[in-house]
VMD Tcl script that draws the C-alpha trace (Angstrom):
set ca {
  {-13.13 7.74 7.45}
  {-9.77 9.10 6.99}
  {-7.17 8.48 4.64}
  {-3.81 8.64 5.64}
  {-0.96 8.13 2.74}
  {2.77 7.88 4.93}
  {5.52 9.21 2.61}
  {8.63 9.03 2.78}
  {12.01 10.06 0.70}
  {12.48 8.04 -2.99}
  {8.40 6.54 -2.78}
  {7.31 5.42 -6.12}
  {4.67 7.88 -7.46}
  {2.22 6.03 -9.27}
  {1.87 3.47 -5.81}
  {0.65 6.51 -4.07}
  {-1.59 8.54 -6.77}
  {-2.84 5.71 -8.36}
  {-4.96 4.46 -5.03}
  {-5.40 8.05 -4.20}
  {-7.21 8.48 -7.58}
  {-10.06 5.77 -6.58}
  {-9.77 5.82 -2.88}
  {-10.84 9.59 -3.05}
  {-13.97 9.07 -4.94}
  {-15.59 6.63 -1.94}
  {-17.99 8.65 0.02}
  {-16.33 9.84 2.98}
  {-12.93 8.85 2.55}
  {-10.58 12.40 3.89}
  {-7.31 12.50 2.50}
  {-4.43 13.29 4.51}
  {-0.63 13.52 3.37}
  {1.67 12.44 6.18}
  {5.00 11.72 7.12}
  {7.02 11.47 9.99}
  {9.08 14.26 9.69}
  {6.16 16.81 8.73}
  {8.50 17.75 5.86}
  {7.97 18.54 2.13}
  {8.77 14.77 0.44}
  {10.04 13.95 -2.89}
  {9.28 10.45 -4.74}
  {11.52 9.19 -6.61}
  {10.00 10.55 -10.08}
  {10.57 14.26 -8.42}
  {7.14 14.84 -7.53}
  {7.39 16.74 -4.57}
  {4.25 17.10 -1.54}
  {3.69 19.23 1.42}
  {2.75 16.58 4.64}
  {1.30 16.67 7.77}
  {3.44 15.25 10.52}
  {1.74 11.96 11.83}
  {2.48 11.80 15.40}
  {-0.58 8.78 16.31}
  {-2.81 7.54 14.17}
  {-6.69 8.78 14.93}
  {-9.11 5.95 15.41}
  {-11.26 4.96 12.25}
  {-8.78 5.54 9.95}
  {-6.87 3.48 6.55}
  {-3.42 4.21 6.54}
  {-1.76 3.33 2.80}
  {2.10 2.73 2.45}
  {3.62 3.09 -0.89}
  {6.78 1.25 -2.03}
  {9.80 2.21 -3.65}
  {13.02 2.35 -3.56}
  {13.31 4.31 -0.48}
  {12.32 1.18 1.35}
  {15.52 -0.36 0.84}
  {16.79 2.34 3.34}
  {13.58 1.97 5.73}
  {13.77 -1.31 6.36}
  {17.01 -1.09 8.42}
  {15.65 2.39 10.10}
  {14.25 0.78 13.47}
  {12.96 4.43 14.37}
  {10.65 4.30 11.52}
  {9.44 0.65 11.50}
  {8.96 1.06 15.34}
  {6.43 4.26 14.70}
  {4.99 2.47 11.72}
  {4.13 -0.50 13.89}
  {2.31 1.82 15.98}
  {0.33 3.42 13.56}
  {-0.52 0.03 11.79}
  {-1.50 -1.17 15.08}
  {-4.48 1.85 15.25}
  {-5.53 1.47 11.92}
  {-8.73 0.37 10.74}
  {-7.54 -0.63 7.47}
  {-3.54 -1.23 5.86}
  {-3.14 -1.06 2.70}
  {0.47 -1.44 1.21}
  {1.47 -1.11 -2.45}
  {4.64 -2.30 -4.33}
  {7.33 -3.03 -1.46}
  {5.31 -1.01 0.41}
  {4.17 -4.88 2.07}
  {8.36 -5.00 3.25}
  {7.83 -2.27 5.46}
  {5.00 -3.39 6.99}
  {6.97 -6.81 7.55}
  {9.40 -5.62 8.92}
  {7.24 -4.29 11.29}
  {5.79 -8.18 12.60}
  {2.12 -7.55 12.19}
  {2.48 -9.10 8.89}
  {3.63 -12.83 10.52}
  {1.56 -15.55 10.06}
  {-0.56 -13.79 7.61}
  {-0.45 -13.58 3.82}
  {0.35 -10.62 1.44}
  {2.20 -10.42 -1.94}
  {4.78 -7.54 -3.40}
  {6.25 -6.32 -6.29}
  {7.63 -9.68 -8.31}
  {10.48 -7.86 -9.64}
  {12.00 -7.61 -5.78}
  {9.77 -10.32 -4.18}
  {13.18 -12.35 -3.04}
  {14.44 -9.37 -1.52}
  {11.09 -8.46 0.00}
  {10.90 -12.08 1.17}
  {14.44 -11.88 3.29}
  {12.90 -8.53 4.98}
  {10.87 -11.31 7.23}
  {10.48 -14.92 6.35}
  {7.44 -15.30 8.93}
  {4.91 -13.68 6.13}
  {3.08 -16.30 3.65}
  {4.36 -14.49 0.94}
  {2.13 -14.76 -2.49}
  {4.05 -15.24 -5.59}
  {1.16 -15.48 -7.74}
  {-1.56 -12.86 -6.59}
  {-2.09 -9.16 -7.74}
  {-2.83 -8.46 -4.32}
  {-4.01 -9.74 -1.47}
  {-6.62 -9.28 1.45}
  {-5.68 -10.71 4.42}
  {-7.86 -9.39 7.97}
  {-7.28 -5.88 7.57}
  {-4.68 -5.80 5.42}
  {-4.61 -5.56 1.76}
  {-0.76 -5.94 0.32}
  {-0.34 -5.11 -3.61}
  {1.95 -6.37 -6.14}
  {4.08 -3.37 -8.11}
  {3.26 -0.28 -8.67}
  {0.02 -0.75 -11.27}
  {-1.37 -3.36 -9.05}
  {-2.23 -1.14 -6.26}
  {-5.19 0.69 -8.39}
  {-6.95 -2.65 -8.90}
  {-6.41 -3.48 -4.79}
  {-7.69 0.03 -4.23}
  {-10.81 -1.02 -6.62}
  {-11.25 -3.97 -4.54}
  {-10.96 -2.61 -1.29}
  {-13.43 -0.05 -2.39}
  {-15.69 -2.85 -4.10}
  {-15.25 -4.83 -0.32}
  {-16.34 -1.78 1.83}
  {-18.58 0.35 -0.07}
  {-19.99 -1.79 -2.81}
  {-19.02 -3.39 -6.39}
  {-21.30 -1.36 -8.24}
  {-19.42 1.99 -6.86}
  {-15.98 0.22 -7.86}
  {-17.15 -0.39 -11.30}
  {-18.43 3.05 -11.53}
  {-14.83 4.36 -10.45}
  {-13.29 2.26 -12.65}
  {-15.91 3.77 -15.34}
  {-15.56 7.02 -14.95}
  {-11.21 6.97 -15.07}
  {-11.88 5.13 -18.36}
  {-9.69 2.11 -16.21}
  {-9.71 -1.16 -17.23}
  {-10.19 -3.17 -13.76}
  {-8.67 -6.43 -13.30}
  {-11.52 -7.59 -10.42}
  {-9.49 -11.06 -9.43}
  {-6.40 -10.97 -7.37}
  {-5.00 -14.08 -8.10}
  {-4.42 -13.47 -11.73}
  {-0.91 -12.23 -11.78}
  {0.95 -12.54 -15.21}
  {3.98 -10.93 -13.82}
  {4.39 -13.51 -11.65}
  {5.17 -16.25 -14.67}
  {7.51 -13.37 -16.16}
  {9.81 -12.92 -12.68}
  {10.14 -16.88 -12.56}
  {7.05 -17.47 -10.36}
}
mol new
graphics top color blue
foreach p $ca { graphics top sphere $p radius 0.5 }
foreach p [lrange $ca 0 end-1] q [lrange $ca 1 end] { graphics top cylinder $p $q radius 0.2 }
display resetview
């Protein structure tokens, strides 16, 4: 199955490599870079990465979208959310870190369903599109194919859980083993929630 991580300018580093770390160690998972533009991409630590440009999204695929502050830009870009619809649309599997879950919103194919975001910008992420049952209390949440994480951190124990969903708890726990990580196995324990006023 491949992997495909969409970047884009100002992403928040550790929602990307974080997954990446766990998501790479499932058997079969390919990693691809991508981006719209096909351009070298900068987060907004500095860390800069070569991508692919991602035309259509190939069938049996997971496509991951980090947050960060270049979403506050992105989520007025019509251009982008109109391509990102289309590759969320083909994939198999979404998964969405941080306010990562505001892009996909913004997109629709989040409405009716529910998903969660980074607490310390959930009210702005909740005005992207009010038709989302937006979690306030939930380190991430699975919802169909989609699998929205709360900030930054959170998206390693989503990745663990989408991993433990799809290829087995035992491998999860092994992951989690071997990167000496302490996993936090339920979503809906979310102590940042009670700290941002949820």
């Amino acid at each position: 199955m491949n992997l495909f991580c969409l970047l884009f300018d100002d992403y928040e580093t550790l929602d990307l490599m974080g997954p990446v770390e766990f998501l790479a160690r499932a058997p079969g998972i390919n990693l691809n870079f991508v981006s719209f533009n096909g351009k070298a991409i900068k987060s907004k630590q500095g860390f800069e990465i070569k991508t692919k440009k991602l035309v259509t999204l190939p069938n049996n695929s997971i496509l991951l979208v980090p947050g960060g502050q270049g979403t506050r830009i992105l989520v007025k870009d019509n251009e982008f959310i109109s391509h990102l619809k289309e590759c969320v649309l083909a994939s198999n599997f979404c998964l969405s870190v941080c306010t990562g879950s505001a892009l996909l919103a913004c997109t629709g194919v989040l409405d009716g369903l529910k998903a969660t975001s980074n607490k310390k910008s959930f009210e702005w992420v909740k005005q992207c599109r009010d038709a989302v049952k937006w979690q306030s209390h939930a380190r991430w949440v699975k919802d169909g194919k989609f699998y929205t994480a709360s900030g930054v951190a959170a998206g390693m124990d989503m990745a663990l859980g989408f991993i433990s969903d799809h290829f087995g708890k035992e491998l999860a726990q092994n992951i989690a083993n071997e990167t000496e990580y302490n996993w936090q196995k339920s979503a809906k324990i979310d102590k940042f929630a009670k700290i941002y006023g949820y």
